[in-house]
N, C-alpha and C positions, 0 to 999 in steps of 0.2 A: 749415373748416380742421381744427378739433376730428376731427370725422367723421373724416377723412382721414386722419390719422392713424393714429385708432385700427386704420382699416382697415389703413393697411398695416402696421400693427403684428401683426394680426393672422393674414397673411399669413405675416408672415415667421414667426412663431412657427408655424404649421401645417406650413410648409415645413421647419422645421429640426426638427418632429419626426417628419417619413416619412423612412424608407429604402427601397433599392432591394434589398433584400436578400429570397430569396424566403422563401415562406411554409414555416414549419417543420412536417413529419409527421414523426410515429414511426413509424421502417420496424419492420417486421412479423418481428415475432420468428421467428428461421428454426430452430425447435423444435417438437418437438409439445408440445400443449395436456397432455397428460396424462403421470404417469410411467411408464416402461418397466414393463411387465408379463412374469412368466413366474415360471418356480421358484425363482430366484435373490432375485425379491424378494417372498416369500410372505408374510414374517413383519412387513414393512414394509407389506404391502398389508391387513392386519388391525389394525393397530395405529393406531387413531381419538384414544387420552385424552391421550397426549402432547402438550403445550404446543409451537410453532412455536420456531424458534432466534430470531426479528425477538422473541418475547415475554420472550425471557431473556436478561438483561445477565449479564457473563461471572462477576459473583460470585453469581449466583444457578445459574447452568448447570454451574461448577466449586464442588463440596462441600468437598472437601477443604479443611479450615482452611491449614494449609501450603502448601497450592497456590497458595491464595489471598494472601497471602503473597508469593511469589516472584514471583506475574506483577502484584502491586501495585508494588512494587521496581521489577520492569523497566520498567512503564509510567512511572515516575519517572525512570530512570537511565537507560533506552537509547540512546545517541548515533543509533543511526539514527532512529528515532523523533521526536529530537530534531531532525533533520537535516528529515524529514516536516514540520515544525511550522514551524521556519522558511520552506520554502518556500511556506508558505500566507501567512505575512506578507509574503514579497517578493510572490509573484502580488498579494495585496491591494492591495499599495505601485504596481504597476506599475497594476493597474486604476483605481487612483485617478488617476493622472497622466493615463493617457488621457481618465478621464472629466473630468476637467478641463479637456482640449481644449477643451470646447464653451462652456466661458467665455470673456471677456475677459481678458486679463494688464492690470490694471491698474499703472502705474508712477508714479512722480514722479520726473523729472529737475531739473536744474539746469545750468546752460552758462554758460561767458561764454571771450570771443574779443577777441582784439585783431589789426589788420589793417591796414595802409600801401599801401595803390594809389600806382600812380605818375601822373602830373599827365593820362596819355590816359585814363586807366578810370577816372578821379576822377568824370566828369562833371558836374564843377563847371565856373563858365562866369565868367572867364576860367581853364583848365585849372589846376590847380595838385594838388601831391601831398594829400593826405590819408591821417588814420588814421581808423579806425572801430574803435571800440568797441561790443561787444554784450554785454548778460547777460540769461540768460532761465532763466523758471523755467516746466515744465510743469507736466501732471494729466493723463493719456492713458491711448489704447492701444497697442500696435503690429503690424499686420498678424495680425488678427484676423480668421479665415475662419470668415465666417457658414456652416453648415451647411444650405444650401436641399435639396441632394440627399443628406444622409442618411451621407454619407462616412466624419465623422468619429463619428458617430452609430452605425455600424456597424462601427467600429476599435472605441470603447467596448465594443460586446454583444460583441466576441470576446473583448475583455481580461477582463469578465466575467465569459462561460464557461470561458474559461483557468482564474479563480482558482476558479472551483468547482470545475473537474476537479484542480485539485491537492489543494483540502478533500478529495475525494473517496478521491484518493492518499492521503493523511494517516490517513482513514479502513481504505483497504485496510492500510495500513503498520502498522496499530495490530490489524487482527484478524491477522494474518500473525506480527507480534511473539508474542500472548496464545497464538495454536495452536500457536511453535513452544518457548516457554517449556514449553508443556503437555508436548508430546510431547517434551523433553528432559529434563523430569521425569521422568515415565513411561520411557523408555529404562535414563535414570540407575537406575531402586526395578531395571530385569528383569536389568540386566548386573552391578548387586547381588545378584540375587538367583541369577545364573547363576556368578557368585563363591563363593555361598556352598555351592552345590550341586556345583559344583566340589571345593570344600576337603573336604566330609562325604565325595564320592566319595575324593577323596584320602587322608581317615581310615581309610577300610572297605577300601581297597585295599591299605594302606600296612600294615593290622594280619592283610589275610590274606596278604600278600604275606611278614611275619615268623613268618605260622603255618607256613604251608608252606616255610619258609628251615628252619625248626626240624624239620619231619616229614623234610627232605631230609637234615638233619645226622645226624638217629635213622638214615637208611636205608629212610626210610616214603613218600618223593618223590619222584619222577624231578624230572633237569635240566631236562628241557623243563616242567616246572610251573612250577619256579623263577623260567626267563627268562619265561614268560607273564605269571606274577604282575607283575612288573616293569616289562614292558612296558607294562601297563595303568596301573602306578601313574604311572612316567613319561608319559602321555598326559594324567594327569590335571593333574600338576604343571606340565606346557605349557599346558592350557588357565586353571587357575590363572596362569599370568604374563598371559597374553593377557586374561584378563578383569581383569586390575588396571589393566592397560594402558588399556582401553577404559572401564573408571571413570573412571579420569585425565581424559579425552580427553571422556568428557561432564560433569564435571563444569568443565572447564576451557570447553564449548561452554554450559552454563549459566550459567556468569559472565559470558559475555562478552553475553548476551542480556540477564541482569538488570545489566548495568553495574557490578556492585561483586560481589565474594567473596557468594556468598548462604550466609548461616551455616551451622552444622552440625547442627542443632536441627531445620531445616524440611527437612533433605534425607532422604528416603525410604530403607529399607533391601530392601524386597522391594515386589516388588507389591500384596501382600494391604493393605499399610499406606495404600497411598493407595485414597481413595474414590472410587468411579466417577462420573462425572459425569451428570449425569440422561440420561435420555433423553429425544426429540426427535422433532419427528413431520414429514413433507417438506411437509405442505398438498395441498391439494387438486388443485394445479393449479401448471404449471412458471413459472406470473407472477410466484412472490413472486422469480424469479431476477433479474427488472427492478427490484428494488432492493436487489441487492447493489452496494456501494461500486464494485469496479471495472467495473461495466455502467454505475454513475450517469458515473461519468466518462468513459469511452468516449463517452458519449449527450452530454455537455458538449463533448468534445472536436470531436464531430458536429458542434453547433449553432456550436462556434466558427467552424467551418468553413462554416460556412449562413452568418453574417454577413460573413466576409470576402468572399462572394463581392458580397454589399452595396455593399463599399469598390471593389473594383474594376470594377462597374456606372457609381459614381459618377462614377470615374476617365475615363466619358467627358465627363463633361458639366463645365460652366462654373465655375471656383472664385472668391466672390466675397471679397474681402478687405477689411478697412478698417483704415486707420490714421489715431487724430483726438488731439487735442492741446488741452488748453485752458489759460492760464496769462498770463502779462506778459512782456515785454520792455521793455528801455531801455539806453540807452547809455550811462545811468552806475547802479552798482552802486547810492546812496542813493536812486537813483529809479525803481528793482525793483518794488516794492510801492504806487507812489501813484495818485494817482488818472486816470484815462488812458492806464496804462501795459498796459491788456488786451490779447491776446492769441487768437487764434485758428487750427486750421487743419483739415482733414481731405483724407485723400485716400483713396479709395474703388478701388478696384481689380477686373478681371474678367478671367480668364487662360481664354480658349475655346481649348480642343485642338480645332486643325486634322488633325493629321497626327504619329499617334507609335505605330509599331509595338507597340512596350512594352505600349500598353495591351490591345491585344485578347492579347495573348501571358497576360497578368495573369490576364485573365478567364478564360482556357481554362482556365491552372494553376490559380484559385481552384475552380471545376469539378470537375478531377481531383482537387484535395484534398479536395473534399467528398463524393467518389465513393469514394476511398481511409477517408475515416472513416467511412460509410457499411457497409466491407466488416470493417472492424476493428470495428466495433458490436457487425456480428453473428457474427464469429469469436469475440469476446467472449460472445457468449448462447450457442455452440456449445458450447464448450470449458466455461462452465461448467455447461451441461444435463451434458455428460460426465464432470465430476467430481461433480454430484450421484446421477448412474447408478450411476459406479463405486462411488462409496461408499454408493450403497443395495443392489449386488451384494456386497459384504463385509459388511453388517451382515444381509441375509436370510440367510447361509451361516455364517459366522462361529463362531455358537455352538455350529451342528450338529459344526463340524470343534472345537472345545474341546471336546465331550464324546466323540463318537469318539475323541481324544487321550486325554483321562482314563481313559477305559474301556480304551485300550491302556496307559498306564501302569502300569492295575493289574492288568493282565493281565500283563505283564511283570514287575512287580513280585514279584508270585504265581511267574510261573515264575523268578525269580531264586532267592528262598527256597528253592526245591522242588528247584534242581540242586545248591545248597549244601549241603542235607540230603543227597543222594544221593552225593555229592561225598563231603561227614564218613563217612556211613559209607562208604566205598570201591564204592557200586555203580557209580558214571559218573566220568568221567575229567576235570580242571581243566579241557578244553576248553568242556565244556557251559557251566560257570561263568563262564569268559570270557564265550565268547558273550551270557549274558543279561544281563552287568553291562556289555556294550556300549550294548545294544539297550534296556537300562532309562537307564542315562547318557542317550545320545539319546533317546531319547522322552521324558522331565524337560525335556531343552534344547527341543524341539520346543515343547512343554506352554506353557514361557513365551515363546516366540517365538508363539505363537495367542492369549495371554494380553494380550501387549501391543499384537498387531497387532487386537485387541475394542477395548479403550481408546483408541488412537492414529486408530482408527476412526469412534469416536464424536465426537472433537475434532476431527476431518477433518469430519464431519457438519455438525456448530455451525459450522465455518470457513465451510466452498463455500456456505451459505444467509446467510449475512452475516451472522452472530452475533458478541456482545463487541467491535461499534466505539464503544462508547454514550462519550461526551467525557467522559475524566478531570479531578478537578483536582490540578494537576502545578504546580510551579513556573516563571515564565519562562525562558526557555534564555539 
């Protein structure tokens, strides 16, 4: 009897840990093995000493003390962020319950009933009315479905991979935070620094625009130099409102990243003040893409879907249930607990599906949703082989076009001085001068619009390879 037991003990424990769920493969990355080759990424295709973004957490890849700084704040104070962290504790909360499932609900009741038959259901002989009294106390289950096919066993491994794919989100959420602190940094130090480049033009304008007001009053200036002067100052003083405007407008999108006023100590006034962030090198090969946060979770969200279709396999086959009781009764309350008053019951239960549409309907849909995350895997591996291309086509090019720009501002530069001279002594006429204090203005703007689009480049870099998700410590939300 022993024997037998254990056997069927054994049985059931074998059974209730297979599923019908099939077997999981990793579909095949729909990218090529290697990075894009050609002129655009030469300078990335030489460059071996650079450290991988997976090897640098984001205070080691961000120099800047201040930087550092602001995106430690945010990782503390960001509601969305915050928002990311709770939903890894409900998915937790919700995986726990399922996996619970596959236990018994233990309970303890207690009852008691009082009842009047009339003298035909008495079944007393000669018939007469009665009351019956009952009080009972259990120790049970109640309709507790053993797990032989795997059912609820593969409701589990989805709730599961649910909660990892949210970790995963949580994970994306927090590098997406850290690169967009960065680059609202960085925007903040250029639309300062296009402010301040502004106001200098507006100086140099404003005091030739009062030399020339003064040469017109002598007799020494035509009108049309006058209005020219002017015009130019006034274009300057527009750009001047417009670029205050646009400080505003990021510092006001800074705050709302780091969650609180980020003081005014750590905020940058040009570019030159913040330090570039290291450089970084793509690896060897486009595999380390398979463990960026949102491909880890797409690939969770896959498997979720691999086990549902487990649960509605199961949904053909037979559900066993039990519901058992063990405890006393008696018909008077002081005699609850004595001796003879034990108790027992169990009932067993087996619900075989004959005939229910529902279910093959189930399995097809579980199918198509595991065909659909399937295609979003690899839309996922897609899309980000294509943001690591693009932003290894900006960082092979990039520099070339910052020094071409340089070499033209101080070409422009040169010839601003040289019409100005010719200008003072009367050989060429205020149009020339116009013209190069246009063409020098804009090429300055140019200058740090390449300046920032280097930077905001490199922190695009560190992003798409899944850099700076490494787990803070933060306070509970």
């Amino acid at each position: 009897m022993k024997r037998q037991t254990i056997l069927i003990a054994g049985i059931v424990v074998c059974l209730c840990g297979c599923t019908l769920a099939p077997n999981y493969t990793r579909p095949t990355a729909p990218v090529p093995v290697e990075w894009p080759t050609g002129a655009a990424y030469a300078k990335t295709q030489s460059e071996t000493n650079a450290p991988e973004a997976s090897q640098l957490k984001w205070r080691e890849f961000f120099t800047d003390e201040k930087l550092q700084q602001v995106i430690g704040t945010a990782l503390t104070n960001n509601l969305d962020l915050r928002v990311a962290a709770l939903n890894v504790q409900l998915a937790q909360a919700m995986y726990g319950i399922q996996r619970a499932e596959l236990l018994p609900a233990v309970n303890a009741t207690g009852s008691g009933s009082r009842q009047r038959l009339p003298a035909d259901l008495s079944g007393t002989t000669p018939p007469k009315r009665v009351i019956v009294t009952r009080y009972d106390a259990n120790f049970g289950v109640a309709s507790w479905e053993i797990d032989f096919f795997g059912r609820i066993r593969s409701l589990k491994d989805e709730a599961l991979e649910e909660y990892l794919a949210t970790e995963q989100a949580r994970r994306s959420a927090q590098i997406l935070l850290v690169s967009s602190v960065a680059n609202a940094y960085l925007t903040l130090a250029a639309d300062r620094e296009n402010l301040a480049l502004a106001e200098t033009t507006l100086a140099a304008q404003q005091s030739t625009y009062n030399m020339i007001k003064r040469r017109h009053d002598l007799g020494l200036a035509a009108d049309l130099d006058v209005q020219r002067a002017q015009t130019q100052a006034d274009a300057a003083r527009r750009d001047i409102a417009s670029f205050k405007q646009l400080v505003a407008q990021d510092e006001n999108a800074l705050n709302l990243l780091v969650g609180s006023p980020a003081p005014g100590n750590l905020l940058p006034t040009e570019l030159n003040d913040v330090t570039p962030p290291k450089e970084i090198s793509p690896g060897v090969s486009s595999e380390v893409l398979l463990r960026r946060p949102d491909i880890l979770q797409a690939e969770h969200q896959l498997k979720a879907a691999n086990a549902d279709i487990g649960a509605a396999r199961a949904a053909f086959f037979p559900r066993i249930s039990l519901t058992a009781a063990i405890g006393s009764a008696s018909s008077d309350l002081s005699g609850l607990f004595k001796a003879g008053s034990g108790a027992w019951s169990y009932a067993p239960q087996i619900v075989m599906p004959i005939f229910d549409a529902r279910t093959w309907s189930a399995a097809k849909a579980a199918k198509v949703q595991r065909e659909i995350a399937v295609t979003q895997y690899e839309k996922a591996i897609q899309s980000a082989f294509r943001e690591v291309a693009d932003a290894l086509a900006v960082r092979g090019t990039v520099d070339q076009q910052v020094s071409a720009q340089q070499s033209l501002v101080n070409a422009v530069a040169e010839t601003y001085r040289l019409s100005q001279s010719r200008y003072d002594k009367g050989i060429d006429n205020y149009l020339s001068v116009l013209d190069a204090q246009r063409s020098l203005y804009a090429a300055q703007q140019v200058l740090v619009s390449l300046r920032l689009a280097k930077l905001a480049n490199t922190v695009r870099l560190y992003a798409v390879f899944g850099g700076g998700w490494e787990i803070e410590k933060r306070p509970a939300p």
